[in-house]
Backbone as a ProteinNet text record, in pm:
[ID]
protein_1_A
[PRIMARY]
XXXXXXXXXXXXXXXXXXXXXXXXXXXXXXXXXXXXXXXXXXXXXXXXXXXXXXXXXXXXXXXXXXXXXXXXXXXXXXXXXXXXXXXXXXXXXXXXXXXXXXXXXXXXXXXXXXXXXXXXXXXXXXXXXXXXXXXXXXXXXXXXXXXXXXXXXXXXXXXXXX
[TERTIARY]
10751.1	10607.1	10546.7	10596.2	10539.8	10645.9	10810.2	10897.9	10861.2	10952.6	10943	10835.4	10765.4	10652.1	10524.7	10512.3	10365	10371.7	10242	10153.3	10210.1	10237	10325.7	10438	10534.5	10663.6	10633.9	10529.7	10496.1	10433.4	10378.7	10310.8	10423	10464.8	10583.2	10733.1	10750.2	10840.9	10847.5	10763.2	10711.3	10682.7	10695.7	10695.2	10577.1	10473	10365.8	10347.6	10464.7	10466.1	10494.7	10606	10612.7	10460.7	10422.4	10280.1	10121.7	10154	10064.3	10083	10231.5	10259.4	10244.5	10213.2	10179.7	10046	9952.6	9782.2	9737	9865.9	9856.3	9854.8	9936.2	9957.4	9863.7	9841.9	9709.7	9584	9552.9	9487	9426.1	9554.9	9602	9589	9621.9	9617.9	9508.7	9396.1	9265	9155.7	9248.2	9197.7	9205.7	9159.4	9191.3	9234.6	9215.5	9347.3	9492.6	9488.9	9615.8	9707.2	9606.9	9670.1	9715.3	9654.7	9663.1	9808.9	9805	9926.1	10057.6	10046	10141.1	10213.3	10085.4	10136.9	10159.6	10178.8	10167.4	10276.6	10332.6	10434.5	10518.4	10539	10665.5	10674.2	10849.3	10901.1	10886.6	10759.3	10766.3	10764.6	10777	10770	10889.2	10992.1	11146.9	11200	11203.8	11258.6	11139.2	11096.6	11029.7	11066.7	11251.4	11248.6	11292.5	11323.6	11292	11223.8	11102.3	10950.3	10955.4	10980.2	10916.9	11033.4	11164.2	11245.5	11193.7	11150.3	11136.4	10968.5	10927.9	10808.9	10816.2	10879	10950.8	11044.1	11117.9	11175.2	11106.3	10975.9	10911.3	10819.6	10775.3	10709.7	10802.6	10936.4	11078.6	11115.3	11099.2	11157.7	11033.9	10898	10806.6	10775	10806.7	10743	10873.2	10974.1	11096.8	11176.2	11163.8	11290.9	11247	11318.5	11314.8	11187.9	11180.5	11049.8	11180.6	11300.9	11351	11344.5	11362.9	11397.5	11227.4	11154.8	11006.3	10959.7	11009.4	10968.5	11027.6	11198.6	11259.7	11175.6	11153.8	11062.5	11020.7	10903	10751.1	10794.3	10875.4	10863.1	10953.5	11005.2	11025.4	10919.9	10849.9	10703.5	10670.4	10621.6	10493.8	10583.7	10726.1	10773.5	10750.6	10708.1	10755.3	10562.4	10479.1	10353	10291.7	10378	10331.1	10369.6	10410.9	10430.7	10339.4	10210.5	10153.2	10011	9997.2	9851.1	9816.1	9660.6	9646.9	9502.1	9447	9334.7	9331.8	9194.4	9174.3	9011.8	9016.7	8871.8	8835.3	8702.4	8592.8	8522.9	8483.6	8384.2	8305.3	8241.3	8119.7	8176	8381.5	8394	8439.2	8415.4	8414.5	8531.4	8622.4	8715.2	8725.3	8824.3	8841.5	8962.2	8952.6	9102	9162.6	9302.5	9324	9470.6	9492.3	9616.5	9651.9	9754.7	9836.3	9825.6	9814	9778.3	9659.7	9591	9391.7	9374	9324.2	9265.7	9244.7	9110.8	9033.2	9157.2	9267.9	9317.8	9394	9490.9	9585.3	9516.3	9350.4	9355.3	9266	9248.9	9281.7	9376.3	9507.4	9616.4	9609.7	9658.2	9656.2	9579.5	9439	9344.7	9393.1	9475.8	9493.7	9594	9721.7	9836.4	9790.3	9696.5	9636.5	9625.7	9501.6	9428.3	9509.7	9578	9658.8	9742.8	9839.3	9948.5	9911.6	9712.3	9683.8	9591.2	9553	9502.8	9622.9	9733.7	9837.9	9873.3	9916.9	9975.7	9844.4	9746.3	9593.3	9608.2	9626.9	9595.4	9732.7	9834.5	9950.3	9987.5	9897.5	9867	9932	9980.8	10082.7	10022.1	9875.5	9748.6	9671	9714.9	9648.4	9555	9619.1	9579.7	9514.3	9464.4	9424	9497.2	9581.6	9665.8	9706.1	9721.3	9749.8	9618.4	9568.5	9431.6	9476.3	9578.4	9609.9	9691.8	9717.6	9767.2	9712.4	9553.8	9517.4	9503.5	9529	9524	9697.2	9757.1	9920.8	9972	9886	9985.1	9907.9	9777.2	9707.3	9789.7	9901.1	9976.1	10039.5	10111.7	10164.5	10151.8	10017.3	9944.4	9951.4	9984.7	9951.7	10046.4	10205	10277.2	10282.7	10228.5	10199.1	10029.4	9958.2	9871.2	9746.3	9713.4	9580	9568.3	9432	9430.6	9235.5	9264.6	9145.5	9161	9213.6	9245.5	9211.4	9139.8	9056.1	9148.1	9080	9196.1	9107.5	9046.3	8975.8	8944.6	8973	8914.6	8772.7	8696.3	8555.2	8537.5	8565.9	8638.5	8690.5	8805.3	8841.4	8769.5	8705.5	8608.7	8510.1	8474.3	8342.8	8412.7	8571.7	8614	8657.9	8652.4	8691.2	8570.4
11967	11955.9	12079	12149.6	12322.8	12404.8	12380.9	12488.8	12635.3	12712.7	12768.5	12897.5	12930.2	13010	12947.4	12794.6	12730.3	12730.6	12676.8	12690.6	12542.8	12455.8	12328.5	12383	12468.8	12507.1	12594.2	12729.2	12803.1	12743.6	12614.3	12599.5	12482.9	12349.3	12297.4	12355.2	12436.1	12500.1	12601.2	12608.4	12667.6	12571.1	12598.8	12556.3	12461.7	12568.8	12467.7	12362.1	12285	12133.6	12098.8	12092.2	12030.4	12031.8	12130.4	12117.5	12053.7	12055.3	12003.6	11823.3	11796.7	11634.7	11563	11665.2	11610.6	11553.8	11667.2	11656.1	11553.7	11532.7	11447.1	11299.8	11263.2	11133.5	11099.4	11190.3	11168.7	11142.8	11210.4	11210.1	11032.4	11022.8	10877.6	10751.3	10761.3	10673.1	10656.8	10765.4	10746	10647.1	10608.3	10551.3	10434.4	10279.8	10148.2	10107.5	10090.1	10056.6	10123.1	10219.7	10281	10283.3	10269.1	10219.3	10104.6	9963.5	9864.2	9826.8	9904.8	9846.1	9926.8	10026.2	10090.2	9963.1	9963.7	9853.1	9761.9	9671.1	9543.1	9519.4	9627	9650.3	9746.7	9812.3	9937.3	9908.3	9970	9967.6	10080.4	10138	10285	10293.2	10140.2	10124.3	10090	10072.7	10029.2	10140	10176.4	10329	10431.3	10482.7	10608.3	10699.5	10745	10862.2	10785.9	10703.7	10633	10631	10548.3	10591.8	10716.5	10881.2	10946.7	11024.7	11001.7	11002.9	10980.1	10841.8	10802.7	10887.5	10934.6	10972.1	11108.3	11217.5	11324.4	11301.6	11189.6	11164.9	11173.7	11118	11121.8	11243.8	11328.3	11464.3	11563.9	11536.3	11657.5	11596.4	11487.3	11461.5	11509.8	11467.9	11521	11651	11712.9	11832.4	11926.8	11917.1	12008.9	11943	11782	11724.3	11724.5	11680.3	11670.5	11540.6	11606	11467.4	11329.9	11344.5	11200.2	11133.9	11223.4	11219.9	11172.2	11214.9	11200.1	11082.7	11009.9	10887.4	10801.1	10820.8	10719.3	10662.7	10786.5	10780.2	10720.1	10750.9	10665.5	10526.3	10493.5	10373.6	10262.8	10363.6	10263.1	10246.5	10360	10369.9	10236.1	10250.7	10147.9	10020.8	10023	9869.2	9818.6	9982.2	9916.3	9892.9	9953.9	9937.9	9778.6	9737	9600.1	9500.6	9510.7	9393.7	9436	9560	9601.3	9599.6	9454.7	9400.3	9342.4	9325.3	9238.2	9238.7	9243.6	9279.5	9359.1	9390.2	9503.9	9516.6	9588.2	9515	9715.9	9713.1	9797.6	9856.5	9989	10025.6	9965.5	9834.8	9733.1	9556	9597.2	9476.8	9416.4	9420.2	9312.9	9355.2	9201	9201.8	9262.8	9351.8	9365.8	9354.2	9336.7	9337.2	9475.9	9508.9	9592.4	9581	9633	9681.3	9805.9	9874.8	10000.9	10064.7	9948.3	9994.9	10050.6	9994.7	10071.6	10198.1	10224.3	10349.7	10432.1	10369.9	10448.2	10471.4	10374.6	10416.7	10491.7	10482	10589.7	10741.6	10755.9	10853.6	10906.3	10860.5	10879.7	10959.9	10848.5	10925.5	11018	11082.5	11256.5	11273.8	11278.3	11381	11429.9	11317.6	11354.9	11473.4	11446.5	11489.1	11608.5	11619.2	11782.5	11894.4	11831.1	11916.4	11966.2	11896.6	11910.1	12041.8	11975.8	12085.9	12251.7	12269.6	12385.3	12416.3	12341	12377.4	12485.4	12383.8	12438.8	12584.2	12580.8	12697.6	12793.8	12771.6	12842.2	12964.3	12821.2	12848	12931.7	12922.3	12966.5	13153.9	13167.7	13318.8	13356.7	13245.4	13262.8	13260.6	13269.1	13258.3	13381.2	13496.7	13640.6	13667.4	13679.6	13729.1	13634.7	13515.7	13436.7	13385.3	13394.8	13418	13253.7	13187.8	13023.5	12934.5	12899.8	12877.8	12736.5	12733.1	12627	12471.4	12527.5	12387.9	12246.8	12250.9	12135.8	12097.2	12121.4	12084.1	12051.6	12180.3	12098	12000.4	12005.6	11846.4	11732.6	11729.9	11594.1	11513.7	11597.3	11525.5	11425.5	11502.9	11399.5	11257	11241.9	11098	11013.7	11063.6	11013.1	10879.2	10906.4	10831.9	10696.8	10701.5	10608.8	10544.9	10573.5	10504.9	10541.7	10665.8	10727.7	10822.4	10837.3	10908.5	10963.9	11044.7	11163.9	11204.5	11239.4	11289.5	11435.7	11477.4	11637.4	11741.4	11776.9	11895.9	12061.5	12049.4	12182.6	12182.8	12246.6	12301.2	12193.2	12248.7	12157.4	12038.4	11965.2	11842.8	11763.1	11832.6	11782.9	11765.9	11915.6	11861	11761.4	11711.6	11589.7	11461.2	11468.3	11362.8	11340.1	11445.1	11454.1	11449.6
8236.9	8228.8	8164.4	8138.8	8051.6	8060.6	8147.5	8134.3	8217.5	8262.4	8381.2	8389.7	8277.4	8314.6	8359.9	8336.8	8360.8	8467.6	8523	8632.3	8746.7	8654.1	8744	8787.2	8744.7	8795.3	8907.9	8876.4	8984.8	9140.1	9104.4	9243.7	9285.9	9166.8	9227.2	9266.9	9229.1	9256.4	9423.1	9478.7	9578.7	9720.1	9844.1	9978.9	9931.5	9892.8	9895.2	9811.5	9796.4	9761.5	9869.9	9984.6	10063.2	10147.9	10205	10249.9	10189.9	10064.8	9982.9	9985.6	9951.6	9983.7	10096.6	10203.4	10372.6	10305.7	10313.5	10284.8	10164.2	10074.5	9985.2	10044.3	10124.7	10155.8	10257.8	10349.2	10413	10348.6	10272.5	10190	10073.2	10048.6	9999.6	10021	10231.6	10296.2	10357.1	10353.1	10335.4	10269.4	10135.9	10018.5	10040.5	10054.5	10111.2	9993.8	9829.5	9795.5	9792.1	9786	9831	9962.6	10060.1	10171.7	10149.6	10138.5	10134.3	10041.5	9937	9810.6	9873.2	9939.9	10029.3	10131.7	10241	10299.3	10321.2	10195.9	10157.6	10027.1	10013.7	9885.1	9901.4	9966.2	10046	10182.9	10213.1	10272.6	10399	10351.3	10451.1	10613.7	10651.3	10820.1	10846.8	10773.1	10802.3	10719.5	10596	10564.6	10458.8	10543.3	10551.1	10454	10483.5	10432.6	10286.8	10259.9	10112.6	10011.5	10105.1	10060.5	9957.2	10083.2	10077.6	9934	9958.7	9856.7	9749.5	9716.4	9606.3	9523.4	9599.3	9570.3	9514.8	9568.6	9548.2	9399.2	9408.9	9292.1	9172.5	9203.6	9074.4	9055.8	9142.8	9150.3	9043.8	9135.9	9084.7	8906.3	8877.8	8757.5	8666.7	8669.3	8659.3	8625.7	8717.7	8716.2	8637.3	8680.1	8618.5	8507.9	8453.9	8375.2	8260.8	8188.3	8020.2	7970	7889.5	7846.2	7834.7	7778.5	7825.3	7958.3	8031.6	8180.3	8230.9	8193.1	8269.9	8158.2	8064.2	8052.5	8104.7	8088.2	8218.3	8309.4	8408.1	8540.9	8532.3	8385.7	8438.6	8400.7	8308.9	8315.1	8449.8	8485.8	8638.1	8797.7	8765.8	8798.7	8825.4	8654.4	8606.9	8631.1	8639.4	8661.4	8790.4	8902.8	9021.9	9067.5	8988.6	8990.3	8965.8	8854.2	8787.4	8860.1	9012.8	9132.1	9224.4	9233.5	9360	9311.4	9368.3	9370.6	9498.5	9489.7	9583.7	9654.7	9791.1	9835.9	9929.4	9961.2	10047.3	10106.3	10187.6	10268.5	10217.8	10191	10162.9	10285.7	10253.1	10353.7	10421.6	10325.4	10411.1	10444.1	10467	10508.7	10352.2	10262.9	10136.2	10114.1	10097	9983.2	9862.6	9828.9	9664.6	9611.6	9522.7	9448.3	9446.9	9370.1	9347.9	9273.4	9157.5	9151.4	9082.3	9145.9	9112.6	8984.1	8878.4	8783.8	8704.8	8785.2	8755	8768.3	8663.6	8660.3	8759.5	8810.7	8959.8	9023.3	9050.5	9178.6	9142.4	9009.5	8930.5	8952.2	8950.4	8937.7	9084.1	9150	9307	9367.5	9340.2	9372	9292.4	9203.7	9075.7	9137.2	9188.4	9218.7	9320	9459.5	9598.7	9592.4	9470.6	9512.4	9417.6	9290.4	9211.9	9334.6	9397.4	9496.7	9578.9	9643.3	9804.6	9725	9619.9	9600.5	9568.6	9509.2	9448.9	9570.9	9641.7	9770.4	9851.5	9905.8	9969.6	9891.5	9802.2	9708.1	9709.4	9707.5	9707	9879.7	9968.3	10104.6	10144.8	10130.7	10163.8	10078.6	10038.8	9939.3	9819.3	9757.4	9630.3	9552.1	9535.8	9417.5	9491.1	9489	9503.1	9420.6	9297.7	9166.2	9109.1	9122.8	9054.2	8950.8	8920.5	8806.5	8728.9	8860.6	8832.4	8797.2	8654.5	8627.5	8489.7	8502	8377.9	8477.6	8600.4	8667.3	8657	8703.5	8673.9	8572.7	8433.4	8312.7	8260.3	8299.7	8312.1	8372.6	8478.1	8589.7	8503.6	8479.8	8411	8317.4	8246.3	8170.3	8247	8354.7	8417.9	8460.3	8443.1	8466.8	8376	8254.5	8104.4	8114.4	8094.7	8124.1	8199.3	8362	8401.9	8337.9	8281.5	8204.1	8230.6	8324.7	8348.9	8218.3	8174.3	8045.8	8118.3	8065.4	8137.8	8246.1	8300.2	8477.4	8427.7	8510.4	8531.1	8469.2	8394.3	8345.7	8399.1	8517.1	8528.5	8704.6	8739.1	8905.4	8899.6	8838	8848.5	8816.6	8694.6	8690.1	8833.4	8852	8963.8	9104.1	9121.7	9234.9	9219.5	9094.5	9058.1	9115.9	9083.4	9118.3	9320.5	9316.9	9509.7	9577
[MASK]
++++++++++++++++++++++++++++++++++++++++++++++++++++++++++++++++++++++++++++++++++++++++++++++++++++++++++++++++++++++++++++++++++++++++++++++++++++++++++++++++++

């Protein structure tokens, strides 16, 4: 994703991914289509650490592999995206549709799992110096692949969207 001096290696590369992917999924499962396509299309109540495998899988290929390697990914992603549709009940009760592949929710999730990981890495003191200021504009690539195109490339950006 930028090779080992960028700002994705420094904060993925660090504890504070695992702490950041807690706050991420919470975060996530907050979201009623994301909950909903979770639990209505994964396995995460019979294997969990699968789930959570497979999710990591795509963070780690992502964030550290070869651009061959991180199109692989996405395109098994987007294969396993293009079966997770369906409905979901709204703040006021109403049905909506939803699938995995939409935008809004594509970039839901990136915003949940941006924040959490530069939050964590923020909160945990490995950003002293300020020094890490290109992350949210490096990870945005990452979205590209699976088919989100504009995802926040700036601290402020991103908070418009949170």
């Amino acid at each position: 994703m930028g090779g080992p001096d960028s700002d994705v290696w420094k904060v993925h590369g660090s504890l504070a991914t695992l702490v950041g992917g807690v706050r991420a999924l919470l975060m996530q499962a907050a979201y009623p289509a994301a909950l909903a396509g979770v639990s209505q299309h994964s396995a995460y109540d019979t294997d969990p650490l699968g789930r959570l495998e497979r999710t990591t899988r795509w963070l780690t290929i992502t964030s550290f592999g070869s651009t061959e390697a991180i199109a692989k990914e996405a395109r098994r992603v987007n294969a396993l995206h293009s079966h997770v549709s369906g409905e979901y009940e709204d703040a006021e009760n109403k049905k909506q549709r939803y699938e995995a592949s939409q935008s809004r929710h594509l970039l839901w999730v990136h915003v949940a799992f941006t924040d959490s990981f530069l939050t964590a890495y923020r909160e945990l003191g490995r950003d002293a110096d300020g020094s890490v200021t290109n992350y949210v504009r490096e990870w945005a690539r990452s979205a590209e692949p699976l088919g989100l195109t504009g995802a926040p490339a700036s601290d402020s950006e991103m908070r418009d969207v949170v």
